[in-house]
KOLMI-24608 format. One record per residue (C-alpha): residue number from 1; chain; x, y, z. Coordinates in steps of 0.001 Angstrom, whole numbers, padded with zeros to 6 digits, m for minus. Layout:
KOLMI-24608
PT  gumi  bami        X        Y        Z
PT   NUM     A        X        Y        Z
...
end
This chain:
KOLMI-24608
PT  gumi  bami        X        Y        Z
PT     1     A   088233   117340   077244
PT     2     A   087218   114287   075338
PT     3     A   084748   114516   072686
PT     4     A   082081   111564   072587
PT     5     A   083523   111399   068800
PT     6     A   086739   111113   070010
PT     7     A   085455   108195   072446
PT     8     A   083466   106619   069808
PT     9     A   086690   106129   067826
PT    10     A   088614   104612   070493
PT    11     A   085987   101930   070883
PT    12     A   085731   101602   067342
PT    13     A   089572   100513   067778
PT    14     A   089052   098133   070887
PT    15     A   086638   096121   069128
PT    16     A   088870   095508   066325
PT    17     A   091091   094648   068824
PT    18     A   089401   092002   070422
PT    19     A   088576   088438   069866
PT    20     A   085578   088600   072812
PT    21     A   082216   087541   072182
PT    22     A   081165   090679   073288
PT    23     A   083072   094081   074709
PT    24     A   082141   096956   076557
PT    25     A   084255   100797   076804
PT    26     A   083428   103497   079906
PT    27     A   084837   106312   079456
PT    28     A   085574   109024   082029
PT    29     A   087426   112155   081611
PT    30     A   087924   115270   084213
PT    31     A   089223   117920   084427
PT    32     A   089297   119428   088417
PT    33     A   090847   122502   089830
PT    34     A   091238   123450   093583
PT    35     A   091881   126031   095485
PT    36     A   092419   125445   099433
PT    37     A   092798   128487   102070
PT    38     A   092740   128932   105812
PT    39     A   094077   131255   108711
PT    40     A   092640   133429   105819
PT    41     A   095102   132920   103155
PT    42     A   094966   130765   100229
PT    43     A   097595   127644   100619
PT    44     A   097275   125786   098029
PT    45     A   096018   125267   094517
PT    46     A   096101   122222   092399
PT    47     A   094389   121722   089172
PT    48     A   094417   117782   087436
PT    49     A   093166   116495   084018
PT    50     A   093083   112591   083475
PT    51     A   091331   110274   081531
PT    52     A   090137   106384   082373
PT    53     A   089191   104015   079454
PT    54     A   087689   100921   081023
PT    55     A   087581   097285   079217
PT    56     A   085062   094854   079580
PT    57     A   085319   091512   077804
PT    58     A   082931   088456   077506
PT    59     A   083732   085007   076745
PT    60     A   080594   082792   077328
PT    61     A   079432   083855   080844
PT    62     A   083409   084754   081784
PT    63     A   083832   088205   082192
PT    64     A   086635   090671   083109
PT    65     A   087431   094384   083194
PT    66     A   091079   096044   082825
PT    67     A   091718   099697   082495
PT    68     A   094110   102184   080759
PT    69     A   094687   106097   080513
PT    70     A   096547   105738   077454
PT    71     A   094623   105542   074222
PT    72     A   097516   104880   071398
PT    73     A   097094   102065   069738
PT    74     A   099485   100329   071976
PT    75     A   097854   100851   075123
PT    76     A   094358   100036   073667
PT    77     A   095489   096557   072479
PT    78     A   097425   095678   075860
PT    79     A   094307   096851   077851
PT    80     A   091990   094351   075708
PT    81     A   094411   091620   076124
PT    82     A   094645   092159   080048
PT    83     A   090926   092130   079949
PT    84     A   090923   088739   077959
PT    85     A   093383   087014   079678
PT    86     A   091302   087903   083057
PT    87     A   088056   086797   081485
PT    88     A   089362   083417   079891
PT    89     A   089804   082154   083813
PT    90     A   086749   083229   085384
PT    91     A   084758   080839   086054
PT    92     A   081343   081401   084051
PT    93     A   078568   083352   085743
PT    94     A   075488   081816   085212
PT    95     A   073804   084621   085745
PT    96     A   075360   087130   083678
PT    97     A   073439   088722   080772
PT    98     A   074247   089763   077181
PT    99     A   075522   093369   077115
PT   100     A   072640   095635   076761
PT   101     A   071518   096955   073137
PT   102     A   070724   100217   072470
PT   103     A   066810   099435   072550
PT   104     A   066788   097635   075734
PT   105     A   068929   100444   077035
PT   106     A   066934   103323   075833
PT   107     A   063931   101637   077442
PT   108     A   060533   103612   077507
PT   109     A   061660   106522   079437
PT   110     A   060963   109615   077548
PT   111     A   061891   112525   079777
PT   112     A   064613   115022   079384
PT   113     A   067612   115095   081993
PT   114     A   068150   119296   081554
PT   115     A   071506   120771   080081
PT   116     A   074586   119878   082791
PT   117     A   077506   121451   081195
PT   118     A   077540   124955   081507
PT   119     A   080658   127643   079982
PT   120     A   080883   129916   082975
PT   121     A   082011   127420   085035
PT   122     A   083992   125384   082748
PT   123     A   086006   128441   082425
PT   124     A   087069   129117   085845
PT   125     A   090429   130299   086215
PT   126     A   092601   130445   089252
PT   127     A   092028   134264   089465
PT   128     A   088631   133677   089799
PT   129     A   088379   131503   092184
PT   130     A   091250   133751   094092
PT   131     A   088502   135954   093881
PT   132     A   086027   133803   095615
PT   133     A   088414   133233   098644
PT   134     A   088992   137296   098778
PT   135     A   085093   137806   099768
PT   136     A   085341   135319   102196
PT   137     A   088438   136043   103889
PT   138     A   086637   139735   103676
PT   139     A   083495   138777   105603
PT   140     A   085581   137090   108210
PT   141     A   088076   139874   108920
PT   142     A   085012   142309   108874
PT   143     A   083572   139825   111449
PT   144     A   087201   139391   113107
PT   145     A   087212   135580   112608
PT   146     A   088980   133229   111338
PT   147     A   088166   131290   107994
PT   148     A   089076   128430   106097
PT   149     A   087721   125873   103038
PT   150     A   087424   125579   099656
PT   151     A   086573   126767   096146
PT   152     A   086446   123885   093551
PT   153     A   085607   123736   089568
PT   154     A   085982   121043   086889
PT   155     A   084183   119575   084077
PT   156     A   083641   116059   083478
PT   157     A   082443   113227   080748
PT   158     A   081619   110018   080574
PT   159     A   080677   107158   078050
PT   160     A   079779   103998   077392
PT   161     A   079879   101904   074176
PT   162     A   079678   098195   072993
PT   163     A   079512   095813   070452
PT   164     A   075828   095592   070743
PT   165     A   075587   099405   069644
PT   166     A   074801   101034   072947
PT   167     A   076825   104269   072766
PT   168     A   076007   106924   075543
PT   169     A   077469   110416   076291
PT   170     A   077162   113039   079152
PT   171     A   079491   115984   080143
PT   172     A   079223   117843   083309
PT   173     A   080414   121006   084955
PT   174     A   081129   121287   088458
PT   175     A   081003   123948   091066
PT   176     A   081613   124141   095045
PT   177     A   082421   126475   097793
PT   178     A   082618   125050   101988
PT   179     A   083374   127819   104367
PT   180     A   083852   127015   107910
PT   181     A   084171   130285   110084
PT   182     A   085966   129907   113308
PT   183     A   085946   131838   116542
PT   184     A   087652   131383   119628
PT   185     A   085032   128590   121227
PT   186     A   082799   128811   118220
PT   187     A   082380   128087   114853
PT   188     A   079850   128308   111800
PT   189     A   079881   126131   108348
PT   190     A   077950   126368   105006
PT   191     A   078653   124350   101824
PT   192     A   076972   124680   098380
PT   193     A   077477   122928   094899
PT   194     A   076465   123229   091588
PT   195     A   076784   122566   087853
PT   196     A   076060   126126   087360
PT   197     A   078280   127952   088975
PT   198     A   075893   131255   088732
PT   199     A   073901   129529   091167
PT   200     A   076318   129688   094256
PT   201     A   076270   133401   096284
PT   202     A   079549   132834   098278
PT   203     A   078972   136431   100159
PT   204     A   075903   134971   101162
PT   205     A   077669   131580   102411
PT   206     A   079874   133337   104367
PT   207     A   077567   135807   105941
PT   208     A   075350   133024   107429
PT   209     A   078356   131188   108440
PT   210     A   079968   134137   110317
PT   211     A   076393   134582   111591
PT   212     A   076418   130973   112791
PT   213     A   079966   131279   114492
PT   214     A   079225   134693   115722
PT   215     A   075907   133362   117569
PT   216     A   077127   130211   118857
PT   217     A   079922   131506   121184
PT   218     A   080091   130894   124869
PT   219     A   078300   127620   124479
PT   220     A   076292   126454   127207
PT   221     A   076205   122445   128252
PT   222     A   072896   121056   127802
PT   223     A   071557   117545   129499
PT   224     A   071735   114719   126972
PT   225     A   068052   113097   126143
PT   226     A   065252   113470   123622
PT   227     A   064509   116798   121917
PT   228     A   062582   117971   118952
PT   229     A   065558   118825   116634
PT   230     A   065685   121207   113683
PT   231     A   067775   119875   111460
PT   232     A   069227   121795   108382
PT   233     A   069069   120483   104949
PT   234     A   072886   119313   105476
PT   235     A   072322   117297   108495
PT   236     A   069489   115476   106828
PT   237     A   071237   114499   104092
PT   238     A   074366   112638   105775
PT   239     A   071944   111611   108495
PT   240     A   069250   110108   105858
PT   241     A   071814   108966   102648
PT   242     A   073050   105986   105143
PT   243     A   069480   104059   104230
PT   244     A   069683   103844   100325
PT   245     A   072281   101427   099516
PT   246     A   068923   099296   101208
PT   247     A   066757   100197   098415
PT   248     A   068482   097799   095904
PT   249     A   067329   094532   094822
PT   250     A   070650   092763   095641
PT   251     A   070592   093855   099536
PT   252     A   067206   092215   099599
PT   253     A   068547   088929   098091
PT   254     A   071523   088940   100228
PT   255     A   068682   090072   103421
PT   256     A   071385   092710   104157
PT   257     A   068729   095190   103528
PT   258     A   066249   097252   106478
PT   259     A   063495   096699   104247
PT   260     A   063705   092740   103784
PT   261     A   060141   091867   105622
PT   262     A   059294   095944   105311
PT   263     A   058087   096645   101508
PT   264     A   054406   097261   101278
PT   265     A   054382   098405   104933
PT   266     A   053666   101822   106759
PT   267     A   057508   102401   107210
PT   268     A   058029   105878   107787
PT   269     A   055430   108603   108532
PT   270     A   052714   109897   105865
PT   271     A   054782   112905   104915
PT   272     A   057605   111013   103773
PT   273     A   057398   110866   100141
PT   274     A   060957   110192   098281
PT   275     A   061798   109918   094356
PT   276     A   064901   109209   092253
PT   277     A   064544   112089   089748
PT   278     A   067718   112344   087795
PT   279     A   065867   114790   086002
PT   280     A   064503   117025   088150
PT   281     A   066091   120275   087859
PT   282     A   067873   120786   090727
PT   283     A   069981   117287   090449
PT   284     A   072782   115622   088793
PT   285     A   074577   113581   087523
PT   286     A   074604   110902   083827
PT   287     A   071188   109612   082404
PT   288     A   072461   106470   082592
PT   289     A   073498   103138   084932
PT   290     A   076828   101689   084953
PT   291     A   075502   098637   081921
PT   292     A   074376   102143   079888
PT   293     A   070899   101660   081139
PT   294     A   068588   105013   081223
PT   295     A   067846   105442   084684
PT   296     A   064134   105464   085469
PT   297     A   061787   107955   087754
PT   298     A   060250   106464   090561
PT   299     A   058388   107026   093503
PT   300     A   059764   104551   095741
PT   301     A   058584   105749   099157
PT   302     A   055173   107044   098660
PT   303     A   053389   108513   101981
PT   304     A   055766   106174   104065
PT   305     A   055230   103096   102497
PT   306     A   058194   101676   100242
PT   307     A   056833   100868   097209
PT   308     A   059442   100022   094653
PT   309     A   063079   098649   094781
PT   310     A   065700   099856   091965
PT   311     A   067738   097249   089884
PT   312     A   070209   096493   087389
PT   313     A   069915   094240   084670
PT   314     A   071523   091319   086224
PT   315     A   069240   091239   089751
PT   316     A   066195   091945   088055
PT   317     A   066325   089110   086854
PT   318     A   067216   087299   089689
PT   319     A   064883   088687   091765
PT   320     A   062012   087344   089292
PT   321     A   063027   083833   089626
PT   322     A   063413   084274   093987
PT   323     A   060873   083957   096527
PT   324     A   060543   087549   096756
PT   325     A   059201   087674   093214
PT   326     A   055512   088029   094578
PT   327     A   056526   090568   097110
PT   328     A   057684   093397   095999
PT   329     A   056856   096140   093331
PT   330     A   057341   095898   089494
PT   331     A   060587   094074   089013
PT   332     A   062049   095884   086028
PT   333     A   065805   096513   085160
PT   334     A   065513   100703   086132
PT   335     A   068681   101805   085264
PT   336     A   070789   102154   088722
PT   337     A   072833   099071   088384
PT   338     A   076961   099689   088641
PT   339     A   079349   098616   086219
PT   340     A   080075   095335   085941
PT   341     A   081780   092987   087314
PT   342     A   081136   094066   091094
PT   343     A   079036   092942   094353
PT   344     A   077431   096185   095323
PT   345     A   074450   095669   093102
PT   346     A   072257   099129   092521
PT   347     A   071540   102002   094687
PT   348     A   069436   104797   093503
PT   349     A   071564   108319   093328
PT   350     A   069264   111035   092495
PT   351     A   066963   111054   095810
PT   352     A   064586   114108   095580
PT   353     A   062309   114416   098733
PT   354     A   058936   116182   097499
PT   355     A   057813   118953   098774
PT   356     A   055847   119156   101885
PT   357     A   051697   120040   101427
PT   358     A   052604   123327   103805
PT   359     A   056065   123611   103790
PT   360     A   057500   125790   106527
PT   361     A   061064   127969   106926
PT   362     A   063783   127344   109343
PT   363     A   062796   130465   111035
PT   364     A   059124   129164   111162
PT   365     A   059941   126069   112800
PT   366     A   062136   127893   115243
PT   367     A   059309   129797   116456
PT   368     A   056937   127109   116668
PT   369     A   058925   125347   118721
PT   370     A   058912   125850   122862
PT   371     A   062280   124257   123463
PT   372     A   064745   121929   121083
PT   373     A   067954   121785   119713
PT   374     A   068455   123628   115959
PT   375     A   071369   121097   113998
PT   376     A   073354   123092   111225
PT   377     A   075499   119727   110388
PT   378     A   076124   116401   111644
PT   379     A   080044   114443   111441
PT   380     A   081491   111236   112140
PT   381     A   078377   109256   111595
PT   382     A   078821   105460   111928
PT   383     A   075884   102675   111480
PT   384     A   075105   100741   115060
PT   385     A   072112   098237   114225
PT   386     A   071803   097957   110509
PT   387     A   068325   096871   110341
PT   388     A   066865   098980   112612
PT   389     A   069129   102158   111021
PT   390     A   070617   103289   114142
PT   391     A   073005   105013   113574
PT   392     A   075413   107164   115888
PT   393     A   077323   110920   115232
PT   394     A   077721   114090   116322
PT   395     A   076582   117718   115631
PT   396     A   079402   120248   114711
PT   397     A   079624   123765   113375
PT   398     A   076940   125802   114744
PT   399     A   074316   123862   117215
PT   400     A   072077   126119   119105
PT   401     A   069339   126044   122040
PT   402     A   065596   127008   120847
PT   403     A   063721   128186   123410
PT   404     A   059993   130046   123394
PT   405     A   060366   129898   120108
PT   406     A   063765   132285   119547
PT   407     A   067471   131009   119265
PT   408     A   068714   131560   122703
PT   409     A   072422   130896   121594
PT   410     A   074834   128072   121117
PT   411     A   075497   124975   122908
PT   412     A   078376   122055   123370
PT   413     A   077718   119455   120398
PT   414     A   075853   116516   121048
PT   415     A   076536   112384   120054
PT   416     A   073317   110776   119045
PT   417     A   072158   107359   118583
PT   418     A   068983   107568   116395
PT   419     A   066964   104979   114101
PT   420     A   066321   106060   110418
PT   421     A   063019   104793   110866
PT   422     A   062437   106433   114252
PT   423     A   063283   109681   112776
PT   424     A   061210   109796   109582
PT   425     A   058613   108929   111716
PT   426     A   058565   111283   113504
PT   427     A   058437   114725   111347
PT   428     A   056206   117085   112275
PT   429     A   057475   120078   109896
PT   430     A   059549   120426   106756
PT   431     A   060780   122871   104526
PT   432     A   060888   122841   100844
PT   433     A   063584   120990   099187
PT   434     A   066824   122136   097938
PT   435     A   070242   120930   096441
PT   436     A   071952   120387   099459
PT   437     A   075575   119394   100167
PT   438     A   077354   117475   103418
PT   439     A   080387   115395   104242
PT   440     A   079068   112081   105121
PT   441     A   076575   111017   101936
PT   442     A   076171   111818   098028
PT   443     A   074112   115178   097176
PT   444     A   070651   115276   096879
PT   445     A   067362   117402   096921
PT   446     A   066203   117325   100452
PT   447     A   064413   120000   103155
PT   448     A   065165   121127   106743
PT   449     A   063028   118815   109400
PT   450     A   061804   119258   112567
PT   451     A   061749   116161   114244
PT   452     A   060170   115380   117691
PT   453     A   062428   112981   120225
PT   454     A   065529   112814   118528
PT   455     A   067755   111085   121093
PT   456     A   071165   112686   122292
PT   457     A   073416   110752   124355
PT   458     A   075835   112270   125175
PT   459     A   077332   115768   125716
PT   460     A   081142   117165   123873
PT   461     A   083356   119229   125722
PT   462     A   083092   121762   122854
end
């Protein structure tokens, strides 16, 4: 992999390249290995190594980006002149800044994002991840199933650098394992992901999704309507990560945002209390924003209420000069800004849900509840009303009946139509947070809920 040495050097050679008034290198290198099975054989394993060097140039408020994966001297100078050519005949952006230094970037956060790179899982071989697949196609033969997923490693880096003397570095290891376990009108799923690859127990994935598949046979069709769900840490993650490309500034400009008319107000119930953390242990991901900006902590939903907005560089200060300037919470560039040029803004990626004051266990909810629906994961979710944060899906993978308090066995998947804000009003019970993975939305630290009147529409035939 590329060394931040290495990286530094290259950039050292753009800029001599270049005749911009200011230029900008991201770097990105990975490495990622695969290895696919189902019908409980392994069918496939790919492994891919690449490297991006990204070009930003700036002529007076005219800027442009052009990319390469070549980094001979060759390469490097046609990638800075496609960059300049595209920046000489933008028109200029009144609103664009001066590259970041490496003061402003550095900022007045102090804390430490924890070590992200880790040698047992940047060596992975194919063997051992063979390995992996062996112990699952075990369980499942043990169980008399069927099985199929993945096992995934790679490391990764990336950089930024410009002629302002911002130079930033992180490097990354990677880790996964999804197991879906399939009987003959059933099936059970669990997914897990790390940077540490010492922290994933596959036998233990595929015991509780064999368990999962196992219990869930013979479904039973239940009447659509409003239940009090359980939903697994899973389903509230791909349910929940559809609301926080709202939290940026720019969505609020544009009033494409749920919270335009909303900050400052009892949103969400008093147990709702979300951070970005991209320090918190159990996260990950680079220190830094897309401009090389160290991304900030905040407590941006505190007891329900939205308190604080994220933001680049660029729509900070935007928003300071816009009617909203007096309504919303320090306006401060904190780091969760995208590389530039683009429209998308900022979106905070490190969402950490604190813990609850008297957190509670899937199998405590279960049997405190007289009759709902328990949710291992939810699919095909799709946004109906974006301001209220309806949004519509289905449950998949191991979706039970709760009744008196005991699992009383599986049942045909549901659709759903539910408001976001509905939803997280309406938690009576969580568990504590952990690193969670779906399909639908971006990891992050979040608990199992149980959730009063969660509305199902409709019933599946399977």
């Amino acid at each position: 992999m590329l060394t931040k040495n290495q990286a530094s050097d290259i950039f050292d050679r753009i800029h001599r390249y270049s005749s911009a008034d200011e230029v900008e290198l991201l770097v990105s290198g990975n490495r990622f290995a695969l290895t696919r099975f189902a019908n409980n054989t392994i069918h496939q394993n790919v492994e891919d190594e690449n490297q991006v060097f990204s070009v930003r140039t700036n002529f007076d408020g005219r800027t442009a980006r052009a990319t390469t994966n070549k980094c001979d001297d060759e390469s490097l100078k046609r990638v800075v002149e496609a960059s300049e050519n595209l920046a000489r005949v933008q028109q200029p952006d009144e609103d664009l800044l001066p590259m970041p230094s490496s003061a402003e970037a550095s900022g007045t956060e102090t804390f430490t994002v924890p070590t992200r790179s880790f040698p047992d899982t940047a060596s992975i071989t194919p063997d051992l991840r063979a390995e992996s697949v062996r112990k699952i196609v075990d369980i499942a033969v043990r169980h008399k199933l069927t099985t199929a997923g993945i096992v995934s490693s790679g490391e990764s880096v990336e950089g930024i650098f410009n002629s302002r003397g911002l130079g930033d570095w992180h490097e990354q290891t990677s880790s996964e394992v999804s197991i879906t376990m399939i009987a003959g009108d059933s099936s059970g799923w669990q997914k897990s992901n790390s940077p540490d690859v010492r922290n994933l127990d596959t036998p233990a994935l595929a015991e509780t999704a064999a368990k999962k598949a196992l219990d869930s046979r013979g479904p039973k069709e239940q009447a659509p309507g409003k239940y009090t769900v359980i939903l697994e840490p899973a389903a509230v993650l791909d349910i929940v990560g559809f609301m926080f490309w709202d939290f940026g500034g720019q969505a609020i400009l544009d009033e494409r945002s749920f919270l335009n008319n909303r900050i400052g107000t009892q949103l969400f119930g008093e147990n709702i209390n979300i951070w970005d953390d991209v320090a918190h242990p159990l996260q990950a991901g680079a220190p830094f924003d897309g401009e090389g900006v160290r991304r900030h902590r905040l407590h941006f939903i505190e007891n329900g209420v939205v308190k604080q907005l994220v933001y680049a560089r660029g729509t900070a200060a935007k928003m300071k000069r816009s009617e909203y300037a007096n309504r919303v919470g320090p306006i401060v560039a904190t780091g969760h800004g995208f590389a530039l040029p683009n429209e998308m803004g900022e979106m905070p990626m490190n969402i950490v849900f604190a813990p609850p004051d008297h957190p509670k266990t899937v199998d405590q909810m279960v049997a405190e509840t007289e009759h709902g629906i328990l949710v291992t994961r939810l699919w095909y979710i799709r946004e109906v009303d974006p301001y209220e944060k309806i949004l519509t899906g289905m449950t998949r993978d191991g979706t039970f009946l709760v009744e008196n308090g005991k699992m009383k066995g599986g049942v045909r998947n549901f659709r759903f139509n539910e408001s976001l804000i509905s939803m997280l009003s309406n938690v009576e019970a969580m568990s504590m947070p952990v690193r969670s993975s779906g399909e639908e939305s971006f990891d992050m630290v979040v608990p199992a809920m149980k959730v009063r009147e969660f509305n199902f529409t409709e019933v599946t035939k399977f």
